[in-house]
C-alpha positions as CSV (number, residue, x, y, z in Angstrom):
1,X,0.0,0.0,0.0
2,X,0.8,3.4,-1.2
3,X,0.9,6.2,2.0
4,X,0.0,9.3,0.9
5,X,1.7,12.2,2.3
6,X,-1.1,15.0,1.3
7,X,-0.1,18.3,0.2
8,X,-1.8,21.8,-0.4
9,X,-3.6,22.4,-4.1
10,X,-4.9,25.5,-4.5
11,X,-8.0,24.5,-6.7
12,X,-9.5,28.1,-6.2
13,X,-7.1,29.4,-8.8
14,X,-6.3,26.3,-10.9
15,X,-9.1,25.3,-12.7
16,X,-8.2,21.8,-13.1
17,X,-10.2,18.6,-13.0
18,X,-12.6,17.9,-9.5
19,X,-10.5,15.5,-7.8
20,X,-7.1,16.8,-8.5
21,X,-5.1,16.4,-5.3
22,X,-1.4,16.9,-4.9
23,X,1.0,15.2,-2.6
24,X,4.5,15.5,-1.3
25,X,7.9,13.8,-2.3
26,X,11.3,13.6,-1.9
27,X,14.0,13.3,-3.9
28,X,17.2,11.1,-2.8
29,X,19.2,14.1,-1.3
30,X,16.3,14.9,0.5
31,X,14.9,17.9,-1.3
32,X,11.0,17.7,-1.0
33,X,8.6,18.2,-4.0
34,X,5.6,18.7,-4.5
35,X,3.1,16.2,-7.4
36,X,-0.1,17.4,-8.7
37,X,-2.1,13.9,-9.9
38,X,-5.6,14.0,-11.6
39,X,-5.9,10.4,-12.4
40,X,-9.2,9.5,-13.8
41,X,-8.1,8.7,-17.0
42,X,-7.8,5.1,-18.2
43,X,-6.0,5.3,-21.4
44,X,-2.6,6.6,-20.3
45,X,-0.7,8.8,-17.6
46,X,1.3,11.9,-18.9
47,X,3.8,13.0,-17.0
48,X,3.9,17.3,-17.7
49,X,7.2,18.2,-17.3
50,X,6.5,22.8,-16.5
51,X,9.1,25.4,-17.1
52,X,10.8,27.8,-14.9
53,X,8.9,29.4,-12.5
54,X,6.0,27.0,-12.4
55,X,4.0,25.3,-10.5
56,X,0.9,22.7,-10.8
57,X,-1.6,25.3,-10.5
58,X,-0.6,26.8,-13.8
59,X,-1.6,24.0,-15.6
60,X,-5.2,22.7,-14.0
61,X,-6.7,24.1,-17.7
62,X,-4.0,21.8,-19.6
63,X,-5.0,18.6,-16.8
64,X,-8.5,19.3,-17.6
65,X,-7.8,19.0,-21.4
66,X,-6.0,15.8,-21.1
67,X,-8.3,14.4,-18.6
68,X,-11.1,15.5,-21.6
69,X,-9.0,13.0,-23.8
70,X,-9.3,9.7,-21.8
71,X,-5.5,10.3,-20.2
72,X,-4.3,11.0,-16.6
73,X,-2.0,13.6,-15.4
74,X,0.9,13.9,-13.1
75,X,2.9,17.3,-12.6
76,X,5.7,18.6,-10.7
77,X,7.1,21.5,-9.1
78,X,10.5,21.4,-9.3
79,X,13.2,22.0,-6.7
80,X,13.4,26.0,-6.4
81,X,10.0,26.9,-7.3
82,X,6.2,26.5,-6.6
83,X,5.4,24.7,-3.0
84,X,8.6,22.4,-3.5
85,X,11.6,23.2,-1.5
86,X,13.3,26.5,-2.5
87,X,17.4,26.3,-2.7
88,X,18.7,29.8,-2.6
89,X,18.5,31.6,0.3
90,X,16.5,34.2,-1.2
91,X,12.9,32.4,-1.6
92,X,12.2,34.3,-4.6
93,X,15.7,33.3,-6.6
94,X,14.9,30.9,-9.5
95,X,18.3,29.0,-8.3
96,X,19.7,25.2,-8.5
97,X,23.0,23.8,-8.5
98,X,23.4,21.9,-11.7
99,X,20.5,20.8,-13.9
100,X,21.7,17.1,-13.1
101,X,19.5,17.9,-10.0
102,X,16.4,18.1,-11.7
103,X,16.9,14.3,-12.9
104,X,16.7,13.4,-9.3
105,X,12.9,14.6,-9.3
106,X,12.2,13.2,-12.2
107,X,13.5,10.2,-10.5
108,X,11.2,10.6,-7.2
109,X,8.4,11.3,-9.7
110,X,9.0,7.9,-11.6
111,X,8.9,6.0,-8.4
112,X,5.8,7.5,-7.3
113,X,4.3,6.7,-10.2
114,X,5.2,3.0,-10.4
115,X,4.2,2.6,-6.7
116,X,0.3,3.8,-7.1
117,X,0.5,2.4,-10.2
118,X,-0.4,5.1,-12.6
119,X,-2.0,3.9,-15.7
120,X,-0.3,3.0,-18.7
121,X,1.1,3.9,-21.2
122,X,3.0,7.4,-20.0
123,X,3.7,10.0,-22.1
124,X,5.7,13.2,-21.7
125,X,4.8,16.9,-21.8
126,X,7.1,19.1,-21.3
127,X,6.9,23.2,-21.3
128,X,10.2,25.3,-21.6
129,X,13.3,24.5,-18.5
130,X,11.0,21.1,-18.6
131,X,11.6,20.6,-22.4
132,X,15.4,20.7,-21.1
133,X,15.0,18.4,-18.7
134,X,12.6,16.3,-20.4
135,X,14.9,15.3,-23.2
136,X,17.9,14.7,-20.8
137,X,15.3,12.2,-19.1
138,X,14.3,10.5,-22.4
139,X,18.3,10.2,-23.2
140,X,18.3,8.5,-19.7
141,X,15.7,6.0,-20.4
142,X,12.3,7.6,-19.2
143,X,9.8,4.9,-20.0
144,X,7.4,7.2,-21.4
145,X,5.5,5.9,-25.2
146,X,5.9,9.4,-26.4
147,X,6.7,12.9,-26.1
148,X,5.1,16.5,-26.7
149,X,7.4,19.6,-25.9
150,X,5.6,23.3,-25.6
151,X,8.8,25.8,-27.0
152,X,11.5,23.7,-25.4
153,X,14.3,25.1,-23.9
154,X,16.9,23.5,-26.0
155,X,18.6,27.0,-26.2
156,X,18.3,30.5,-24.3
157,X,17.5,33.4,-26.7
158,X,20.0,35.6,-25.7
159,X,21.0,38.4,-28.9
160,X,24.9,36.8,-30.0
161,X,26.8,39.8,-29.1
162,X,25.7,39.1,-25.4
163,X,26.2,35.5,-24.9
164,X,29.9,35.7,-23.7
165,X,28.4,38.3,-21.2
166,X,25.5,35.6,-20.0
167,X,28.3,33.0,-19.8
168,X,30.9,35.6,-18.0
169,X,28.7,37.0,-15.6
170,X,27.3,33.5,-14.3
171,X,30.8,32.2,-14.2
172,X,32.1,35.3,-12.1
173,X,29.0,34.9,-9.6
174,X,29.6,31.6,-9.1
175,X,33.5,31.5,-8.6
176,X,32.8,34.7,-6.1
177,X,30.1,32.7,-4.2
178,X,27.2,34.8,-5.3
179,X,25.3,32.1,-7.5
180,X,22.6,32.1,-5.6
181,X,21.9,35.8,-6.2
182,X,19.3,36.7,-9.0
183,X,20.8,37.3,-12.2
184,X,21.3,41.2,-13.7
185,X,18.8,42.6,-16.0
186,X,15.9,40.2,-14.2
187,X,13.1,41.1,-11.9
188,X,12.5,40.2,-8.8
189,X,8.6,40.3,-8.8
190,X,6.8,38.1,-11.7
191,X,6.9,38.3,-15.1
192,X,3.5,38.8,-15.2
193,X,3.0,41.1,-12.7
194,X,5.5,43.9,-14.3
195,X,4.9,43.4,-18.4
196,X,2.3,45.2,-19.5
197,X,-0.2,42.7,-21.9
198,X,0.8,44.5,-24.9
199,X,4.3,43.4,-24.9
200,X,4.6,40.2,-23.1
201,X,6.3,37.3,-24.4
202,X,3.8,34.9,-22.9
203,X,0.5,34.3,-24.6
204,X,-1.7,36.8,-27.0
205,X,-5.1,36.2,-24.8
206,X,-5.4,38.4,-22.2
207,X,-7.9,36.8,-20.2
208,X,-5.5,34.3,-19.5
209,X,-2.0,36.5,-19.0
210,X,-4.5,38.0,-16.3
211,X,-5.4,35.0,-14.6
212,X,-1.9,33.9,-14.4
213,X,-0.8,37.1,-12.5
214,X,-3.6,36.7,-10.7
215,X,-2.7,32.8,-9.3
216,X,1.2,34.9,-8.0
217,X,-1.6,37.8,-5.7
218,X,-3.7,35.4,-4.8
219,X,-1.1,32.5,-3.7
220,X,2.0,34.6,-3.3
221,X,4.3,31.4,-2.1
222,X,3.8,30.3,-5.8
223,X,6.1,33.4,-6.6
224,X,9.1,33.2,-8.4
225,X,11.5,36.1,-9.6
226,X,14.0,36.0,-12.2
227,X,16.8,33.1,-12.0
228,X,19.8,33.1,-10.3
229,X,23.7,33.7,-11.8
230,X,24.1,29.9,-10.8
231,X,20.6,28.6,-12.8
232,X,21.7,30.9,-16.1
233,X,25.0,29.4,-16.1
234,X,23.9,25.8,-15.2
235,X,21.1,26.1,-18.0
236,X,23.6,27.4,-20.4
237,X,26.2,24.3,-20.1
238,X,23.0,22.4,-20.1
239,X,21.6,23.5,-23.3
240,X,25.4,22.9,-25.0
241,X,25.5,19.1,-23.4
242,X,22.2,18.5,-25.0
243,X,23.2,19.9,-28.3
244,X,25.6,17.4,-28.8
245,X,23.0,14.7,-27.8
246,X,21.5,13.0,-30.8
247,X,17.7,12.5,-30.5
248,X,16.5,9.8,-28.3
249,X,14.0,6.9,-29.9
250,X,10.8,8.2,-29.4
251,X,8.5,9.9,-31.3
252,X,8.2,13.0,-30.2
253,X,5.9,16.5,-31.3
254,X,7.0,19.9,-30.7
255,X,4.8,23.0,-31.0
256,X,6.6,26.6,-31.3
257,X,5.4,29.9,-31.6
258,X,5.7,31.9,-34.9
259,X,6.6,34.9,-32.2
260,X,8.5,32.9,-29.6
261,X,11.6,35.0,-28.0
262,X,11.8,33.1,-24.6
263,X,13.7,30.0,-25.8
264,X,16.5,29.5,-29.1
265,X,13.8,28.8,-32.1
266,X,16.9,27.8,-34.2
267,X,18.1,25.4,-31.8
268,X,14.0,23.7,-31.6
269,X,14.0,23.7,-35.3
270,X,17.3,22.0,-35.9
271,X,16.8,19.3,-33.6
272,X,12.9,18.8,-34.7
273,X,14.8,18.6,-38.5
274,X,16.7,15.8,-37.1
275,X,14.7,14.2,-34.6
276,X,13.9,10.5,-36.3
277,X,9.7,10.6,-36.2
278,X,10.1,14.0,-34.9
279,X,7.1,16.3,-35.8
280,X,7.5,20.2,-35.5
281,X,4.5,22.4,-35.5
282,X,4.7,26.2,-35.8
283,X,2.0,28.2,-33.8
284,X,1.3,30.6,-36.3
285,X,1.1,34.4,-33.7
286,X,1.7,32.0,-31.1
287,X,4.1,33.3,-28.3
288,X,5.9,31.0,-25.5
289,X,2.8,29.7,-23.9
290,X,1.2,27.7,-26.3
291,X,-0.7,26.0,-24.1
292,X,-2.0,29.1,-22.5
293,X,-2.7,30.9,-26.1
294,X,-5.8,32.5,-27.5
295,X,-8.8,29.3,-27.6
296,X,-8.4,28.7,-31.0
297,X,-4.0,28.2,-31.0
298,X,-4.8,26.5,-27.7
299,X,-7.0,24.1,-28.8
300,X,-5.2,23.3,-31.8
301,X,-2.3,22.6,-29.8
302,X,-3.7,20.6,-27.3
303,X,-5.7,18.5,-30.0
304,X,-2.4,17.6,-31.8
305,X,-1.1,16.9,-28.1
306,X,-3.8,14.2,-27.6
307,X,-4.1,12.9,-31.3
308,X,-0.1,12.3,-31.3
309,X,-0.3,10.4,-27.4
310,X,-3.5,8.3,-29.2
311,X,-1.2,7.3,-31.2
312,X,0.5,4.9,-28.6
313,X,-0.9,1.6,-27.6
314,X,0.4,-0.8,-24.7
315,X,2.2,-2.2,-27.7
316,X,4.9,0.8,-27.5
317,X,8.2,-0.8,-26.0
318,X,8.0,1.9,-23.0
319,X,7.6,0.0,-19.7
320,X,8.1,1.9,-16.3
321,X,10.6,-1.0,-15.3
322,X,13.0,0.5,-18.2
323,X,14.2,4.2,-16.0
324,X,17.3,3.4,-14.4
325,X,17.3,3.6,-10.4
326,X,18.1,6.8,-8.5
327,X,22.0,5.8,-7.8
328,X,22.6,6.3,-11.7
329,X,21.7,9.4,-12.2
């Protein structure tokens, strides 16, 4: 028997399924973590992956979508952010150590889901920092059928002329012990809170950019500010490892936004281009939220999401006995 170790959902700004329910975890160096589980569907569990900054809550419309489709749902705050442990001393620093630390949640996550048993076949969804992440996971064996990244992180958009700075300024706040400190040029309140709706990077419905600044008032602990000098140059070395990664076997989907500034579209494109049964889609006016975008992008994108997952049967050699234990990652 499964013990659950309850933990705090805050449905009143979520909009997820009735019945969602979260619960803590912890990874193996103790950090603890929070999971977000609406498991009502019977054809499937995906496992959504969220970007920098997030937390379940942001997603409840996204669960409910899936749910919609016959599929469960499983979502995680990672270390640093939402209701799971923060690192930095500063609550509000978007901070971790080395992105290798994010493959111990997904670890904790993986275990969870094999001990309650979460229905099969799992697929992957991953948003952003998670699309980072979530490809490093499929490289290390995450039993999942398939996979579905929202604008990837597979590259920073930083203008050329200023990557050496990026690089140089991380690397000087690390060696002087300041890497947990919030990185120059970033905010300490969220995105959504400052940027007017008229030139965010985010979504092009309002309704929604509202309702995610909103969720931060409401819930403040969900806060997050900009990252830390130790996070930008962590993601940075991350993004060159993965580059010279080739494409794990599994089919995967991508969706990027025709006005997407957050994350490298080059990088996304090249490796869609060489992804074997990779599928790129291009939101046409769609910005870094995809998921979050005006109804009709939205919908599109999460009807391709399900169509592609429907695509996988019990057939598809993904097992949850295939992810390799804890120790080896």
């Amino acid at each position: 028997m499964v013990t659950r170790d309850s933990a705090p959902f805050h449905a009143d700004i979520a909009r997820a399924p009735d019945g969602t329910e979260a619960q803590w975890l912890r990874a193996e160096d103790g950090v603890r973590l929070r999971v977000g589980c609406c498991m009502a569907g019977r054809r499937g569990t995906v496992l959504l992956f969220p970007g920098r900054t997030e937390y379940v809550e942001k997603y409840g419309p996204t669960m409910a979508a899936l749910e919609r489709s016959g599929l469960s749902v499983a979502a995680i705050d990672w270390r640093g952010q939402g209701l799971a442990d923060r690192i930095a001393p500063d609550p509000l620093s978007g901070h971790v150590d080395a992105f290798g630390d994010y493959q111990r949640d997904v670890a904790a996550m993986v275990a969870l889901g094999r001990a309650e048993g979460w229905p099969e076949p799992w697929h992957l969804l991953a948003h952003s920092m998670g699309g980072a992440i979530g490809l490093r996971a499929l490289l290390q064996g995450l039993p999942v059928a398939r996979a579905a990244f929202s604008a990837p992180m597979w590259g920073i958009s930083i203008a050329p002329p200023l990557r050496p700075f990026a690089r140089a300024v991380s690397w000087m706040g690390i060696a002087s012990g300041r890497g947990h400190a919030i990185a120059p040029l970033t905010s300490r309140r969220p995105y959504a809170d400052i940027a007017p709706f008229a030139m965010n990077l985010l979504t092009g419905d309002e309704e929604t950019f509202d309702w995610l600044a909103d969720q931060t008032r409401t819930h403040p602990e969900l806060a997050l500010a900009g990252p830390s000098l130790g996070w930008l140059g962590a993601a940075l070395r991350e993004c060159r490892a993965l580059a010279r990664e080739p494409s794990p076997d599994v089919p995967a989907l991508c969706l990027l936004g025709s006005r997407e500034h957050i994350v490298d579209r080059k990088a996304v494109t090249r490796r869609m281009a060489e992804w074997p049964g990779g599928r790129l889609i291009a939101v046409e006016g769609g910005r870094h939220e995809v998921l979050m975008e005006t109804p009709p992008r939205r919908e599109m994108a999460l009807f391709e999401i399900a169509a592609h997952f429907d695509g996988a049967t019990r057939a598809d050699p993904a097992r949850t006995d295939r992810y390799p234990a804890p120790s080896g990652i």
